[in-house]
C-alpha positions as CSV (number, residue, x, y, z in Angstrom):
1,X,79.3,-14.8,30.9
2,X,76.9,-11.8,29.7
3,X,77.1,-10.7,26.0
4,X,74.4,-9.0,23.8
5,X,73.4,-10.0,20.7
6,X,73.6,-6.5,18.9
7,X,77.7,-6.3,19.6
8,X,77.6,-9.5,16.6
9,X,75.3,-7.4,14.1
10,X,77.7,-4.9,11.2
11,X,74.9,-3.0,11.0
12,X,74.3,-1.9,14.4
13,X,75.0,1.5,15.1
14,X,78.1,1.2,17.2
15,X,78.9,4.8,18.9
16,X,82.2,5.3,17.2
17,X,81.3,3.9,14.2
18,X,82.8,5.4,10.6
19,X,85.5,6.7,13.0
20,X,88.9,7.1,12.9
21,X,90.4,6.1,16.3
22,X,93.7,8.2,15.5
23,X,91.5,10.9,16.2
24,X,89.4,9.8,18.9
25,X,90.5,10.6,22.5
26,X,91.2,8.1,25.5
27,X,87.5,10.2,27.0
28,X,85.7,9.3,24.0
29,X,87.1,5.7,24.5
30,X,85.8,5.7,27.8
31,X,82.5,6.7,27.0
32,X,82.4,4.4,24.3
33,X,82.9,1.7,26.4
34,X,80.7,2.5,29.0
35,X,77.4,2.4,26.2
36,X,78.6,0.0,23.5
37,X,77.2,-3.2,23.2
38,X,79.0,-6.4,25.0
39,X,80.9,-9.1,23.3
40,X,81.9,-10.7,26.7
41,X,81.2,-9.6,30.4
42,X,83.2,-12.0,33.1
43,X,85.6,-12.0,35.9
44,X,86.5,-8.5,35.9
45,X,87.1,-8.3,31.8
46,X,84.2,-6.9,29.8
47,X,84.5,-6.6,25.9
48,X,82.8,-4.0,24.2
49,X,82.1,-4.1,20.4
50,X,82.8,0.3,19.3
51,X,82.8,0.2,16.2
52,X,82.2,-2.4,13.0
53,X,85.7,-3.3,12.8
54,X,87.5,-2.6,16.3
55,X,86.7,-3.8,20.2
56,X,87.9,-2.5,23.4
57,X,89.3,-4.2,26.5
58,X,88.8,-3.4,29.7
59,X,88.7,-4.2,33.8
60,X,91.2,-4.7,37.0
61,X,91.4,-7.7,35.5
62,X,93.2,-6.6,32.4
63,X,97.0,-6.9,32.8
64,X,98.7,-3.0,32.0
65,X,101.2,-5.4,30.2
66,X,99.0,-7.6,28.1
67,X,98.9,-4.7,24.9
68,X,102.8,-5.0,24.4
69,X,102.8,-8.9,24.9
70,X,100.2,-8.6,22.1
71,X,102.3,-6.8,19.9
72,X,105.3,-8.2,20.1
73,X,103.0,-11.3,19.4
74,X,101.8,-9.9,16.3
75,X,104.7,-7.8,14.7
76,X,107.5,-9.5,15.9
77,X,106.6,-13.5,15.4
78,X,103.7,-13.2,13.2
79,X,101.2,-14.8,15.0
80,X,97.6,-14.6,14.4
81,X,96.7,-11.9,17.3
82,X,94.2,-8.8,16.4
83,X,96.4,-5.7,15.7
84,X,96.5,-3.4,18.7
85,X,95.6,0.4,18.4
86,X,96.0,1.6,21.6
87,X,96.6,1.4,25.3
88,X,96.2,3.5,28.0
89,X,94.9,3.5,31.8
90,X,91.9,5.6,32.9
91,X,89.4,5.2,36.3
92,X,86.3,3.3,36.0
93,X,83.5,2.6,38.1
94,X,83.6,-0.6,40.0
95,X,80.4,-2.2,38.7
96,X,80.3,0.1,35.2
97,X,76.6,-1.1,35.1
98,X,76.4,1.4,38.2
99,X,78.5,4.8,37.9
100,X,78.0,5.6,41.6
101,X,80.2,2.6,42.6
102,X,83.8,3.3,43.7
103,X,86.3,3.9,40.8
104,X,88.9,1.5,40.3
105,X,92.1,1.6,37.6
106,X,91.3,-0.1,34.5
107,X,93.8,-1.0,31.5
108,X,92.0,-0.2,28.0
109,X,92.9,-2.1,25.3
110,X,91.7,-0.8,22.2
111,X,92.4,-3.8,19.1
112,X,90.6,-5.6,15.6
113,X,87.4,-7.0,15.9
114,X,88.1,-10.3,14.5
115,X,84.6,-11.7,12.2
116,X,84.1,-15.2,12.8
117,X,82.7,-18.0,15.6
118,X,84.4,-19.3,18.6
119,X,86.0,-23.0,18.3
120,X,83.9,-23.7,21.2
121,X,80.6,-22.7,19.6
122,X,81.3,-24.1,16.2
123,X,83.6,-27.1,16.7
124,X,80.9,-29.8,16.3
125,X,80.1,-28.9,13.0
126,X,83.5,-28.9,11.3
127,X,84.2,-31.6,9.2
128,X,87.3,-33.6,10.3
129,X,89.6,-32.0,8.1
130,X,88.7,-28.9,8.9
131,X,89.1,-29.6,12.4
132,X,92.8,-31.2,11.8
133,X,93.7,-27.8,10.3
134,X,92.8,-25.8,13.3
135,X,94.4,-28.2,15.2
136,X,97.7,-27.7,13.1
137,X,96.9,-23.8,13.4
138,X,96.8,-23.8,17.1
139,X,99.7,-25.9,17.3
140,X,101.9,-23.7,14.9
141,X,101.3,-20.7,17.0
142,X,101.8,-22.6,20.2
143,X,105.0,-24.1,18.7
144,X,106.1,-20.5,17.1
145,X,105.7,-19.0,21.1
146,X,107.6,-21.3,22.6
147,X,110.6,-21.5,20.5
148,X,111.2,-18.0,21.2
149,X,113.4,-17.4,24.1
150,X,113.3,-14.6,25.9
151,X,116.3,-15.4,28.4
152,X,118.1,-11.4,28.1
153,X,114.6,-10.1,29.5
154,X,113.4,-9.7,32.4
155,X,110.3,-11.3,32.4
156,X,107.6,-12.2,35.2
157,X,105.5,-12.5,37.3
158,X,108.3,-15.3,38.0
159,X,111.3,-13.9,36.9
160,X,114.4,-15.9,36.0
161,X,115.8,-16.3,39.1
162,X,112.9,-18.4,40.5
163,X,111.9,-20.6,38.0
164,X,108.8,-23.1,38.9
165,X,110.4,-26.3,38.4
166,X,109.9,-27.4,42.1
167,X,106.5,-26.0,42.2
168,X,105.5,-27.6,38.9
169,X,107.3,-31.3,39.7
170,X,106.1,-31.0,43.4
171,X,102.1,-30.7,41.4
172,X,103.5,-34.4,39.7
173,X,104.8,-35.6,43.1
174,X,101.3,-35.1,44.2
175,X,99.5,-36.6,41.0
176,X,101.6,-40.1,41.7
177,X,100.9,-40.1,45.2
178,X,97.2,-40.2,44.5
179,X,97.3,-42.6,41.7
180,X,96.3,-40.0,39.0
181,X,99.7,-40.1,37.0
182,X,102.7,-42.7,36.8
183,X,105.7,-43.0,38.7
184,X,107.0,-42.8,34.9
185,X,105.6,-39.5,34.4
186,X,108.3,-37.0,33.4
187,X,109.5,-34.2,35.6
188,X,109.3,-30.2,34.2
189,X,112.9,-28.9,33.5
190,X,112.8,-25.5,32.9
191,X,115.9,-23.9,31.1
192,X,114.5,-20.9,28.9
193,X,111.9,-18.4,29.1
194,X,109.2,-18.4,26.6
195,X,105.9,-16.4,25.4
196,X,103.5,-18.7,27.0
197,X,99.5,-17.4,27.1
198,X,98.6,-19.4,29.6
199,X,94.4,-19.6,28.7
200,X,94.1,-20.8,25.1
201,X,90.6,-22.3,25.6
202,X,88.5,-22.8,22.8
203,X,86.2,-19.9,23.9
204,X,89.7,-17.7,23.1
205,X,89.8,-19.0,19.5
206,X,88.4,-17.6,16.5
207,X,87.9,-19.1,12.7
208,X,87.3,-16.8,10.3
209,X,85.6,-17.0,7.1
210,X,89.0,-18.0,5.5
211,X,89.3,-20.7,7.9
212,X,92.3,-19.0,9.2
213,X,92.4,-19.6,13.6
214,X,93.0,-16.4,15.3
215,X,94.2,-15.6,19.4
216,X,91.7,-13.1,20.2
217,X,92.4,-13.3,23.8
């Protein structure tokens, strides 16, 4: 994973910094992102820093549906998730480190830049009660997500008609077979759908100065 180290300085001079991004357009967005510095550059996602208090996020690899999952996230069950202010879909070049490459779609995802350190960077020096309230962070938003059900929607990229309990308890079939779980191990029974997110690795968590654990990703 690339990053650069001025996208974590306030007082670098961030080109839409001082802005109001009611008034900037989806082009100046895409300029912006094509010159600010990098909080995170992998797997077809790449993480701008714009301005002092806002980030943009962008790439094929961005879902087109991941902004509204993150608000309803936010404003409808509360959960620690940056505020999103803005969405929208533009062409950019394949490699954006190269403009002459092909163009491909990209989903921007304008939201708060949240000031603090990963879990994964700063774990190892929290004191154990810090760490248990993370841990009961984490596991309130976790908890919070999943007793939401979502049955009267829609949802994917399953859909309700196919849900993965075969798939899932075949994966355990397998595990016993090889001797890496019990025979006693319990079998996935699927009966609601849920906000899941499906990547809540440590590099994904953020504690701020308040010792409050945010979802940035």
């Amino acid at each position: 994973m690339l990053w650069c180290i001025t996208s974590f300085d306030d007082d670098n001079n961030f080109p839409l910094y001082g802005k109001d991004i009611a008034s900037i357009s989806d082009e100046e967005l895409l300029s912006a992102f094509l010159t600010a510095p990098r909080l995170h550059d992998y797997d077809n996602v790449i993480i701008p820093r714009i301005s002092k208090h806002l980030v943009i996020k962008v790439g094929p690899g961005v879902a087109k549906s991941e902004a509204e999952n993150m608000k309803f996230a936010s404003e409808t069950l509360g959960l620690p998730i940056p505020k999103v202010h803005r969405a929208f879909t533009a062409e950019i070049p394949e490699d954006p480190d190269l403009p002459e490459t092909p163009l491909v779609e990209g989903h921007f995802i304008v939201k708060d830049y949240i000031k603090g350190s990963t879990i994964d960077k700063s774990w190892q020096s929290l004191d154990t009660a810090t760490k248990e309230t993370v841990a009961q962070q984490v596991a309130g938003t976790i908890n919070k997500m999943q007793s939401t059900a979502l049955n009267h929607m829609p949802v994917g990229p399953i859909g309700r008609a196919r849900m993965p309990n075969s798939k899932c308890n075949y994966k355990i079939d397998v595990g016993i077979m090889v001797k890496q779980l019990t025979p006693e191990t319990r079998r996935f029974k699927f009966e609601d759908i849920v906000l899941t997110h499906q990547d809540l690795a440590l590099r994904n968590l953020v504690l701020d100065n308040d010792m409050k654990g945010w979802v940035i990703d």
